[in-house]
PAZAPA-4460 file (N, C-alpha, C; in steps of 0.05 Angstrom, whole numbers, plus 32768, in hexadecimal, padded with zeros to 4 digits):
% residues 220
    n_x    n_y    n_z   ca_x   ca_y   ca_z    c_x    c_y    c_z   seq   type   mol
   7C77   7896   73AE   7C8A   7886   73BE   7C89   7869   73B5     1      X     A
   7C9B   7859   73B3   7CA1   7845   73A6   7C97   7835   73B9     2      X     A
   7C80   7815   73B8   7C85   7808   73C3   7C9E   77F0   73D3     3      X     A
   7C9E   77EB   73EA   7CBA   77DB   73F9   7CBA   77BF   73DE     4      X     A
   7CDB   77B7   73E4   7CDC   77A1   73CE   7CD1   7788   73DD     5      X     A
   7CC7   7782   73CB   7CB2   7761   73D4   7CD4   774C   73D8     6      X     A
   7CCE   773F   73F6   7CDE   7731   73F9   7CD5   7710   73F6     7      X     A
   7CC8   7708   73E5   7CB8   76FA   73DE   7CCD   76E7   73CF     8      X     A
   7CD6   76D0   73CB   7CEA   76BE   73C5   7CD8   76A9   73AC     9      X     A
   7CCF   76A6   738E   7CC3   769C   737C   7CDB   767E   7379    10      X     A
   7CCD   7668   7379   7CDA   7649   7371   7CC9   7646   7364    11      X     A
   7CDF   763F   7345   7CCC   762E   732B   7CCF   7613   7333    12      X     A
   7CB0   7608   7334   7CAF   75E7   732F   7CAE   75DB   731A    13      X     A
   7CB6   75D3   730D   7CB2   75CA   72EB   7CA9   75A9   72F3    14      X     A
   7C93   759A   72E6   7C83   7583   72E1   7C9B   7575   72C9    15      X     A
   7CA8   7562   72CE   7CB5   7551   72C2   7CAF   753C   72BC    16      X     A
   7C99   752A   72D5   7C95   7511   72C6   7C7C   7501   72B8    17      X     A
   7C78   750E   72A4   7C6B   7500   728A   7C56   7516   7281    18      X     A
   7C58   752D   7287   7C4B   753F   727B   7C54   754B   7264    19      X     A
   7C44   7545   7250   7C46   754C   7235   7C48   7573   722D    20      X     A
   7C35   7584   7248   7C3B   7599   724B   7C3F   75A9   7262    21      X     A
   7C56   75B7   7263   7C55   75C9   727B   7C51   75E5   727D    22      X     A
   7C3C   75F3   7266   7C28   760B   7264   7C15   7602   727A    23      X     A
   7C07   760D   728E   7C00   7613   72A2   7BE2   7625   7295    24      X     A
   7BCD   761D   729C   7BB9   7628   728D   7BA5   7631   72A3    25      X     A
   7BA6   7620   72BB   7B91   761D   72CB   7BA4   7617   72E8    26      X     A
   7B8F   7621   72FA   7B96   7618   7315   7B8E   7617   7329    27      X     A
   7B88   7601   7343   7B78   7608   7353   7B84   75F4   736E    28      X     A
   7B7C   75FC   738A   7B83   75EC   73A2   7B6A   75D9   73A9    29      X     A
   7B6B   75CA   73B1   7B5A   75B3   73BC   7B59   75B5   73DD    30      X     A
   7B44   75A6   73EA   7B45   75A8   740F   7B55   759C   7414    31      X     A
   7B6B   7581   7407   7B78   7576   740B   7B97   7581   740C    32      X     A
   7B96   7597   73FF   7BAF   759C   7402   7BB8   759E   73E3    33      X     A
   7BAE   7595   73D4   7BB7   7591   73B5   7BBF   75AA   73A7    34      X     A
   7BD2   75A9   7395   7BCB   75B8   7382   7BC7   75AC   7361    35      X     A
   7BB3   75BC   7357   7BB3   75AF   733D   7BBD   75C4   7328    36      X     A
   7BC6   75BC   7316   7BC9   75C7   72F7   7BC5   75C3   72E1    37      X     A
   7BAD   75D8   72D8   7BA1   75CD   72B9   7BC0   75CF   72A4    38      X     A
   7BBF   75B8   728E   7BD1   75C0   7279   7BC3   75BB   7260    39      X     A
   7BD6   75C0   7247   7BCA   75BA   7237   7BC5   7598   722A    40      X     A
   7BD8   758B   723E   7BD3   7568   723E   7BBC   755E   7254    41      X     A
   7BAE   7568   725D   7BA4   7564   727A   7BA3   7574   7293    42      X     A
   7BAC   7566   72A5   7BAD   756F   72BC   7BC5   7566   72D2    43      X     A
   7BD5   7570   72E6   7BE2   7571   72FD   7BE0   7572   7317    44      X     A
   7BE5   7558   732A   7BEB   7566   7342   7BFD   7560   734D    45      X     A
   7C05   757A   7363   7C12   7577   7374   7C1B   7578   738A    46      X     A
   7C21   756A   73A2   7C1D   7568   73BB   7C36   7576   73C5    47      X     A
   7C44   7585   73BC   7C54   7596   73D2   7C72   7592   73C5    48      X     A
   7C70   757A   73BB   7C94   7565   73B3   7C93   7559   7392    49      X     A
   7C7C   7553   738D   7C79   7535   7378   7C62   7544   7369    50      X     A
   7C61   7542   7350   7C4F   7550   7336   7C40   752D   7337    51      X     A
   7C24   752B   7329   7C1A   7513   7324   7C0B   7515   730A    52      X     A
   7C0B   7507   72F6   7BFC   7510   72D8   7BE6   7505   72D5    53      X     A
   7BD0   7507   72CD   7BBE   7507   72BF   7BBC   7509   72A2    54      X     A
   7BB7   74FC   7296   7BBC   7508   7279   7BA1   7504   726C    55      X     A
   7B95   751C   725D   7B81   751F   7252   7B7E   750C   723B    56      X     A
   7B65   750F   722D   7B65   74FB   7213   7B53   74FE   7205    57      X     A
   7B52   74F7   71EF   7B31   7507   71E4   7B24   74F0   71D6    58      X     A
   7B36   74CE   71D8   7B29   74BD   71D0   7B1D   74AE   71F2    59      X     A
   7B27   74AD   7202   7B29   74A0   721F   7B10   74AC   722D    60      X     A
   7AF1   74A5   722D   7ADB   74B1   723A   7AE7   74B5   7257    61      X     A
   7AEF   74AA   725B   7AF6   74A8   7284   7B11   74B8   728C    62      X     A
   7B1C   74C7   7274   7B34   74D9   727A   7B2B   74FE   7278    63      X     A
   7B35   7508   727A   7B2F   7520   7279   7B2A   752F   7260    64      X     A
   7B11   7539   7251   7B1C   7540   722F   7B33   754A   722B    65      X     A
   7B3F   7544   721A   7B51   754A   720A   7B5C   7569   7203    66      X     A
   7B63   757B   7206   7B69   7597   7204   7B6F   75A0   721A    67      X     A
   7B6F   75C2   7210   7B7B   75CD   7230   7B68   75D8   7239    68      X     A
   7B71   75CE   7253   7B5B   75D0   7274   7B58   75F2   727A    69      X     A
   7B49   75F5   7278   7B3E   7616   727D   7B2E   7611   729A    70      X     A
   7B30   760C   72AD   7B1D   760A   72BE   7B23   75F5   72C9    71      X     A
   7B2E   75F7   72EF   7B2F   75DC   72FE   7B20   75EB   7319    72      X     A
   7B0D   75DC   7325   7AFE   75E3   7332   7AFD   75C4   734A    73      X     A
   7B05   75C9   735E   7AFC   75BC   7375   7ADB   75B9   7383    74      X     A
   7AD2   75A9   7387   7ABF   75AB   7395   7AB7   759D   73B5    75      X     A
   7AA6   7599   73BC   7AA5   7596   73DE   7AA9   7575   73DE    76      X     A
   7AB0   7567   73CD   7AAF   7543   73C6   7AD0   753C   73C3    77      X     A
   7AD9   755B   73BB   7AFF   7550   73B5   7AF8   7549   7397    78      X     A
   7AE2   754D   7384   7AE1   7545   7368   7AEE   755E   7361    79      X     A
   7AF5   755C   7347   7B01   757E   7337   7AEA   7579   7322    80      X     A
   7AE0   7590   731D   7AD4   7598   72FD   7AE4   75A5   72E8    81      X     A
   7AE8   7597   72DA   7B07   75AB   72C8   7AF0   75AD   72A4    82      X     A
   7AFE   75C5   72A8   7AE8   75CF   7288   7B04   75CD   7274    83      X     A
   7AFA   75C5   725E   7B16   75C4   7247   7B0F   75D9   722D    84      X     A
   7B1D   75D4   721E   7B13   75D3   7202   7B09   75C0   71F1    85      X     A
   7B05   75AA   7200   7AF7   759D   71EF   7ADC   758F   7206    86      X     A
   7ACF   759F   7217   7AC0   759A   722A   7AC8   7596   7247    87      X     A
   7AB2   7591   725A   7AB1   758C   7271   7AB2   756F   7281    88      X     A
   7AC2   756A   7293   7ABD   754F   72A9   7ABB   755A   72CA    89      X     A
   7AB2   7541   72D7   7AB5   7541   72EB   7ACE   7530   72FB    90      X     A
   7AE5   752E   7301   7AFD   7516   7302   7AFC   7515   7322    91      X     A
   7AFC   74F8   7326   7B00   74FE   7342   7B23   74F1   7342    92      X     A
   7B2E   74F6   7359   7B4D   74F5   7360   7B50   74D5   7365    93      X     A
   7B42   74D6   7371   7B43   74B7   737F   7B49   74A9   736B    94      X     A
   7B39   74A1   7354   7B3D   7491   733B   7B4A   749B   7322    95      X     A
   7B50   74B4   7320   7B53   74C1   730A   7B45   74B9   72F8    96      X     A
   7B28   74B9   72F0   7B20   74B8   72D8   7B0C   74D0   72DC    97      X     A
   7AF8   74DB   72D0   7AF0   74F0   72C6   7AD1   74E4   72BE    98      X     A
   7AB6   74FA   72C2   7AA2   74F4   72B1   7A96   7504   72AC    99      X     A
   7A9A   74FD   728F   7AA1   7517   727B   7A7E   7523   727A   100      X     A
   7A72   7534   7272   7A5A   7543   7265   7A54   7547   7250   101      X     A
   7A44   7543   723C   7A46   7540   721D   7A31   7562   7219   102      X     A
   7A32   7569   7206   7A21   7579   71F9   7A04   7569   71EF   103      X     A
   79EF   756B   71EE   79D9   7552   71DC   79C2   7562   71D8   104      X     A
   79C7   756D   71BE   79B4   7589   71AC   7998   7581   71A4   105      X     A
   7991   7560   71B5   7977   755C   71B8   796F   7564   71DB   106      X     A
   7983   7564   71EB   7980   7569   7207   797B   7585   720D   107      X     A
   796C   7596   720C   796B   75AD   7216   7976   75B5   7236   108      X     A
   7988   75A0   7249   7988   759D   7262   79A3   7595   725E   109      X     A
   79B5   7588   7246   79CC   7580   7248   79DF   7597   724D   110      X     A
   79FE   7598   7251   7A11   75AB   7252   7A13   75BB   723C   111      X     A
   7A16   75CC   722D   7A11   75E3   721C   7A20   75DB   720B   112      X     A
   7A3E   75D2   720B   7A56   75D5   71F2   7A62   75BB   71F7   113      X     A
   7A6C   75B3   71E7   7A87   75A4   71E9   7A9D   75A9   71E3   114      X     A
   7A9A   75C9   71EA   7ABE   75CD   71DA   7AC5   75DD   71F3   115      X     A
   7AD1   75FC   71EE   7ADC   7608   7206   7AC6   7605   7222   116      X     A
   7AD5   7602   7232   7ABD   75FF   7249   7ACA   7616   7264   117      X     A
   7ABB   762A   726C   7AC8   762E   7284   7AB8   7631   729C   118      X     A
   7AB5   7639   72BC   7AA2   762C   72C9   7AAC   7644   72EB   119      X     A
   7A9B   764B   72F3   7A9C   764B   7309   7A87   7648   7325   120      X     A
   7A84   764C   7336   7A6F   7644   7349   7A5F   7655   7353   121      X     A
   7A4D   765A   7354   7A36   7674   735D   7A33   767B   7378   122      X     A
   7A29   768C   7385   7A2C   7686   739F   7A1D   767F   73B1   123      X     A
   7A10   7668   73A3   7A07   7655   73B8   7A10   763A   73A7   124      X     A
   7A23   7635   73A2   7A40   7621   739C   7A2B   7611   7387   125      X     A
   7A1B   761B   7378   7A18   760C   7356   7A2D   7613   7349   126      X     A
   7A29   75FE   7337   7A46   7600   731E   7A3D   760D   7306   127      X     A
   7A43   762A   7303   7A3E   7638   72E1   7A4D   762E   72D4   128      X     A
   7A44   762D   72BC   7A5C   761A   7297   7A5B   762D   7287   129      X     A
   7A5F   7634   727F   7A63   764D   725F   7A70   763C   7253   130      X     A
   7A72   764F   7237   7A7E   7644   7220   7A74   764F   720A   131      X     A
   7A77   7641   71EF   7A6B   7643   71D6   7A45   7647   71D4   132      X     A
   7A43   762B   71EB   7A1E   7632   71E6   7A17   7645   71FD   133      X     A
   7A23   765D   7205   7A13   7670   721B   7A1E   7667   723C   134      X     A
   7A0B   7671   7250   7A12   7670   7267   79F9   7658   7274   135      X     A
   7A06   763F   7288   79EE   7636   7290   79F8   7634   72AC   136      X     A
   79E8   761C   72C1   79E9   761C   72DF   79DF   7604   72DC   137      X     A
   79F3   75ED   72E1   79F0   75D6   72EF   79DF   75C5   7306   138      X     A
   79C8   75BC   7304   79BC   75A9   731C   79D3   7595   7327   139      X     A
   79DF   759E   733C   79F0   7587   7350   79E4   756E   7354   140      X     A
   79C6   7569   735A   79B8   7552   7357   79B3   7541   7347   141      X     A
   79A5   754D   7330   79A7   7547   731B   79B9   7537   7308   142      X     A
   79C1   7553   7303   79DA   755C   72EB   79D8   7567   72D3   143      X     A
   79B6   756D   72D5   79B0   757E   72BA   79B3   7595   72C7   144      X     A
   79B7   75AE   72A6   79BE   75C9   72A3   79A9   75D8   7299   145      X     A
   79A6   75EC   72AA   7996   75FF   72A5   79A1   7619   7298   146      X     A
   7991   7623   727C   79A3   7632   726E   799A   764D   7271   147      X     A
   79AA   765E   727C   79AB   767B   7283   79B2   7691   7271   148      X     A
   79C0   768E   7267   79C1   769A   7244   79D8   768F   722A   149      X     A
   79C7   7694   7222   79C9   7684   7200   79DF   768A   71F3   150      X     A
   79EA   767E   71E5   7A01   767E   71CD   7A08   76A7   71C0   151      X     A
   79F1   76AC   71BB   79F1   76C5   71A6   79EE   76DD   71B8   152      X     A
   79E6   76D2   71D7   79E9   76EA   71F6   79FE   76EE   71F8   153      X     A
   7A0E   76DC   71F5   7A31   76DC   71F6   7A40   76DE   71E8   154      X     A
   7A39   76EF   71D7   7A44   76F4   71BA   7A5F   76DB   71AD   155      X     A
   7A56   76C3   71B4   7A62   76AF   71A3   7A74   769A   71B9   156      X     A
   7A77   76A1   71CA   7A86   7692   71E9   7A91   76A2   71FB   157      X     A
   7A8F   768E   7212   7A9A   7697   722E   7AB0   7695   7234   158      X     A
   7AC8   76A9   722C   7AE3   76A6   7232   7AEE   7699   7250   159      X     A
   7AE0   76A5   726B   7AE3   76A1   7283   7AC3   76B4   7290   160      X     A
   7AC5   76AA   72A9   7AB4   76B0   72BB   7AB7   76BA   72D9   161      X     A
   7AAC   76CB   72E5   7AAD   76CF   7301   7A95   76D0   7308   162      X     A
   7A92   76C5   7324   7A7D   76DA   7333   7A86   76E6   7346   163      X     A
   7A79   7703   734B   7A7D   7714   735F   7A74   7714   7376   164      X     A
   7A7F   771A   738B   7A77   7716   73AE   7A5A   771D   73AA   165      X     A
   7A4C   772C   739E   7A37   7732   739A   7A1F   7722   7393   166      X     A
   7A2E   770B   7386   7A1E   76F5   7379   7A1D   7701   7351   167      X     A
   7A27   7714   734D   7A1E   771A   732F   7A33   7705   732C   168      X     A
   7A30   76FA   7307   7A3A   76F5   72F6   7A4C   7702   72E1   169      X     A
   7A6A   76FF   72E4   7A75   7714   72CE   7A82   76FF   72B4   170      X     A
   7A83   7707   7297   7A85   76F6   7286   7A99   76FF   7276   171      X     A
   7AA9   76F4   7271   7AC1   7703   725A   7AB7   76F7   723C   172      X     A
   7AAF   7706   7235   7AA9   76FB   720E   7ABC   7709   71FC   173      X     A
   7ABB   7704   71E6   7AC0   7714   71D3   7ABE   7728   71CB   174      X     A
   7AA7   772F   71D8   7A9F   774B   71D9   7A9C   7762   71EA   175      X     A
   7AAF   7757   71FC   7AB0   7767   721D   7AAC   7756   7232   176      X     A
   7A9E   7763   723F   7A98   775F   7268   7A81   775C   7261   177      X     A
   7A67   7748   7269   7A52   774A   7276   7A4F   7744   7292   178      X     A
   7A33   774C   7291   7A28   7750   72AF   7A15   7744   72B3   179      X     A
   7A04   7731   72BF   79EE   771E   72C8   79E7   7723   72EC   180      X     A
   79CF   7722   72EC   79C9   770E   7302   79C4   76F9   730D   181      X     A
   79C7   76E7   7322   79D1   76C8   7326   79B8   76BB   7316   182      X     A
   79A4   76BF   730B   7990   76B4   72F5   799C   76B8   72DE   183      X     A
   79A4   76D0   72D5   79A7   76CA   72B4   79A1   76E8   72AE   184      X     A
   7991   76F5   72B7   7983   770D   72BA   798D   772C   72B9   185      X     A
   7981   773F   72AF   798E   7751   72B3   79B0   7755   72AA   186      X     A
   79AF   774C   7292   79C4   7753   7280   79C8   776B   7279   187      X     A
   79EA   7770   7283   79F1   7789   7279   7A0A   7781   726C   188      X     A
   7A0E   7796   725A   7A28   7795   7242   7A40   77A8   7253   189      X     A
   7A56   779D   7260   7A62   77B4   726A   7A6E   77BE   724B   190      X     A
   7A71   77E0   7254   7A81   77F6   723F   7A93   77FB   7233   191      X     A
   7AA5   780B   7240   7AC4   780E   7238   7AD0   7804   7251   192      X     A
   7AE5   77FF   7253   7AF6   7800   7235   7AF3   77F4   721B   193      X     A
   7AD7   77E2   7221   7AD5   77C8   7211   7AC6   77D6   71E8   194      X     A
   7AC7   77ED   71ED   7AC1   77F7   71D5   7AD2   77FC   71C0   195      X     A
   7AED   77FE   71C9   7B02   77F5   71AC   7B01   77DA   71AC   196      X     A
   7B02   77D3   718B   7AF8   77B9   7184   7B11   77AA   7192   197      X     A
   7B2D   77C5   7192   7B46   77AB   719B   7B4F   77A9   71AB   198      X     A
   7B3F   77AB   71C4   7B3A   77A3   71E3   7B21   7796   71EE   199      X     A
   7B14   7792   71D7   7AF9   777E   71DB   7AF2   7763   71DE   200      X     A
   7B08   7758   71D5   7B0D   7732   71DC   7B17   7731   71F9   201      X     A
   7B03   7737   720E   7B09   772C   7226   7B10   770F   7227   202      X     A
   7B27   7703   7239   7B31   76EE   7245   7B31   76E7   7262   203      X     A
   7B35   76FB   726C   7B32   76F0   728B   7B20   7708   72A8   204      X     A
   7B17   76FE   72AC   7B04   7712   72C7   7B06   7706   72E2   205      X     A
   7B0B   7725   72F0   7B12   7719   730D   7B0C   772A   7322   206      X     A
   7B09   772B   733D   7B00   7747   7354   7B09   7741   7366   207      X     A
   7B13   775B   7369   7B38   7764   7382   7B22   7762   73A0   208      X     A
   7B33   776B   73B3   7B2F   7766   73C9   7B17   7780   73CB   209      X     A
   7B1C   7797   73BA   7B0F   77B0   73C8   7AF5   77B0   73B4   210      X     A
   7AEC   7793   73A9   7AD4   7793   739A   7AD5   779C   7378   211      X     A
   7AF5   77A4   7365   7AEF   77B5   7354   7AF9   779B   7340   212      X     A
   7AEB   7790   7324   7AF4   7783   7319   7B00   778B   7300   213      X     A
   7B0C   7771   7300   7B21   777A   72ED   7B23   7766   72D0   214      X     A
   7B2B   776E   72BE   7B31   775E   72A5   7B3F   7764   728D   215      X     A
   7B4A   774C   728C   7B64   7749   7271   7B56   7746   7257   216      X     A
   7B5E   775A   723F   7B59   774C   7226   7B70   773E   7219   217      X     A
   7B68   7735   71FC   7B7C   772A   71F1   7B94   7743   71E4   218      X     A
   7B8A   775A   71E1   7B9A   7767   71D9   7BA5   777D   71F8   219      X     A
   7BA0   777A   720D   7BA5   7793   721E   7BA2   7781   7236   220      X     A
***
């Protein structure tokens, strides 16, 4: 039996003023009411009526890096953490400027990459970073990173991230689904479908209401 037709009414907003792109990469709500949108110039918000720009930069330390925003993340301060392709900041709204995180391959405690970055929160609201150098977990106090697994655990980078109501860790690589616990621990390789090589570039991971997760490759 066919489900009833969704009487659900879709309005395109299109961003007109001074955004260099309107590809849509990222997205997230704020306590304020906001909405934001990663692009590939930066970032967007909008309050209901009026788009406002941000524009990324990869020479400007106090703007957002430069590339496209894979990751906008609110936290309990109204700051966003937005992961790019060319690294991580912290931006607060108020000022629009950003502070950024460097990679420093003498720092065993610095942020892992400076290139793709993507990020989500554990559940007891630390900030995970993946990427190119592995999986780590953020000191909020601090602001050093503690590294949970390595570059070559992740067979080469962290496409995207979830965690599960459960508290596990799920990882989309190149080479499938993994599986962690909120340490790092207890790695598992999920299977198939991820065993044809050309459904194996996972991109995105996610878990429905009834607990079962799910994920997109690049080819399927």
């Amino acid at each position: 039996r066919a489900s009833p037709r969704s009487t659900r009414v879709w309005s395109r907003i299109l961003a007109t003023n001074g955004s260099a792109s309107t590809v849509i990469t990222a997205m997230a709500k704020d306590s304020l009411g906001f909405y934001w949108f990663g692009t590939m110039d930066g970032i967007l918000r909008f309050d209901g009526t009026n788009f406002t720009t941000f524009r990324s930069s990869r020479s400007d330390s106090s703007a957002v890096p430069g590339g496209t925003v894979t990751t906008i993340l609110p936290d309990r301060d109204d700051h966003l953490w937005i992961g790019t392709d060319n690294g991580m900041c912290r931006f607060d709204p108020r000022t629009g400027k950003a502070l950024r995180f460097h990679h420093d391959p003498r720092d065993s405690r610095s942020v892992p990459q400076d290139d793709r970055t993507v990020m989500a929160y554990d559940r007891s609201g630390d900030l995970l970073v993946g990427g190119s150098g592995g999986l780590a977990r953020m000191d909020p106090n601090t602001g050093a990173f503690t590294a949970l697994l390595g570059h070559d655990q992740v067979h080469g980078h962290i496409s995207n991230m979830m965690v599960a109501r459960d508290g596990t860790i799920w990882l989309a690589t190149p080479d499938g689904v993994m599986r962690c616990d909120p340490q790092g621990k207890d790695v598992q390789q999920i299977g198939a479908p991820f065993s044809d090589p050309r459904t194996r570039d996972a991109q995105y991971i996610a878990q429905d209401a009834t607990g079962r997760i799910w994920c997109s490759t690049s080819s399927a």
